[in-house]
RODREN-251762 format. One line per 8 residues: their letters; for each residue x, y, z of C-alpha. Coordinates in steps of 0.1 Angstrom, whole numbers, plus 5000, padded with zeros to 4 digits. Layout:
! residues N
A> X:Y:Z | ...
This chain:
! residues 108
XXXXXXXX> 5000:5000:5000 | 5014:5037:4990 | 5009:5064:5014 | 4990:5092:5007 | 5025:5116:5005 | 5044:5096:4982 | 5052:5117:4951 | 5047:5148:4975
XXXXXXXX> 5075:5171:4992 | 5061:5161:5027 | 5067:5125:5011 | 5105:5136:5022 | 5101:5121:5054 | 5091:5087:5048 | 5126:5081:5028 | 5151:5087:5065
XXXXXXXX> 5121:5080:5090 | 5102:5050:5075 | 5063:5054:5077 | 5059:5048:5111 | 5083:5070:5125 | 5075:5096:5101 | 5038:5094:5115 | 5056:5096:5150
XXXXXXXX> 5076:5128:5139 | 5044:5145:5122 | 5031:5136:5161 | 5054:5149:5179 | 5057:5181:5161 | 5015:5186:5161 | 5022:5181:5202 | 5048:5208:5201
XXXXXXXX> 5023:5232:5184 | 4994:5223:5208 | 5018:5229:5241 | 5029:5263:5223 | 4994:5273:5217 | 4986:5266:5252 | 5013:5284:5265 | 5009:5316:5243
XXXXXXXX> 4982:5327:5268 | 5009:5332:5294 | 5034:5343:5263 | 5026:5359:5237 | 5061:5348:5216 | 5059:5318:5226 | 5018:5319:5212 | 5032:5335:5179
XXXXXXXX> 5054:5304:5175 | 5020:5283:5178 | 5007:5301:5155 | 5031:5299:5132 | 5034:5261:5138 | 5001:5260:5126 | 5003:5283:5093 | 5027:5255:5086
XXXXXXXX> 5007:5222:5092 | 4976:5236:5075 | 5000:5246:5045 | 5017:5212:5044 | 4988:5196:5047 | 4968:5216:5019 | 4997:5213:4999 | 4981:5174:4994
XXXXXXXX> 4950:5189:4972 | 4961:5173:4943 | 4970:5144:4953 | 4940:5135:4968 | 4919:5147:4931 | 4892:5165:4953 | 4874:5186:4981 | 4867:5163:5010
XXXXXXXX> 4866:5175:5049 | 4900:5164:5052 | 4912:5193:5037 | 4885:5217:5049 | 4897:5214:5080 | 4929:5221:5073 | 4916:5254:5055 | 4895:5261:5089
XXXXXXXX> 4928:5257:5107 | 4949:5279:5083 | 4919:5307:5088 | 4923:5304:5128 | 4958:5304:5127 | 4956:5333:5113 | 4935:5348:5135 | 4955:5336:5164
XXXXXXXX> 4986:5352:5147 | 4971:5384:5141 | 4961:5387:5177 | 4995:5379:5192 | 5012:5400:5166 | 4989:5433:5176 | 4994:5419:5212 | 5033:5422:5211
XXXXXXXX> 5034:5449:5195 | 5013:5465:5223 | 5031:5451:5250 | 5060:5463:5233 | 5055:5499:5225 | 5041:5500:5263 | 5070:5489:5276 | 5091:5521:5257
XXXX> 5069:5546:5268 | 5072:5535:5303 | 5116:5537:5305 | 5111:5572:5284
């Protein structure tokens, strides 16, 4: 059985890892981005690396359109992802910049 990345540049993984430890990697790497989303309500950098993490995923994963030939909710809820990273990024973004320009006008 071929996976579903094969002939893909996410496909790049399987050829060091193997399948199963390229599903493992992919794992580990969605943890990382859910612990970095959680903690970006204490810190905002380390919630714009979430974010980020996320623009990322939702991109790799959309990036498998045409290999799967169609529309199915596999990839619309990658596209709903990609739209609330987005979000989330924007919100961080505007909320560092805040924090920073704050923190200027209070040593002036």
């Amino acid at each position: 059985m071929q996976h579903l990345t094969q002939g893909t540049w996410s496909g790049l993984l399987y050829s060091p890892f193997g399948a199963q430890n390229a599903t493992y990697t992919r794992a580990v790497i969605e943890n990382i981005t859910l612990i970095t989303l959680i903690l970006g309500y204490v810190n905002v950098q380390i919630g714009i690396i979430g974010d980020s993490l996320i623009l990322l995923s939702g991109l790799v994963t959309l990036s498998l359109l045409p290999q799967l030939g169609r529309l199915n909710s596999f990839i619309v809820k990658d596209v709903l992802l990609l739209s609330s990273g987005l979000v989330l990024l924007k919100s961080n973004l505007h909320s560092h910049k805040a924090a920073t320009l704050s923190c200027f006008a209070s040593t002036s």
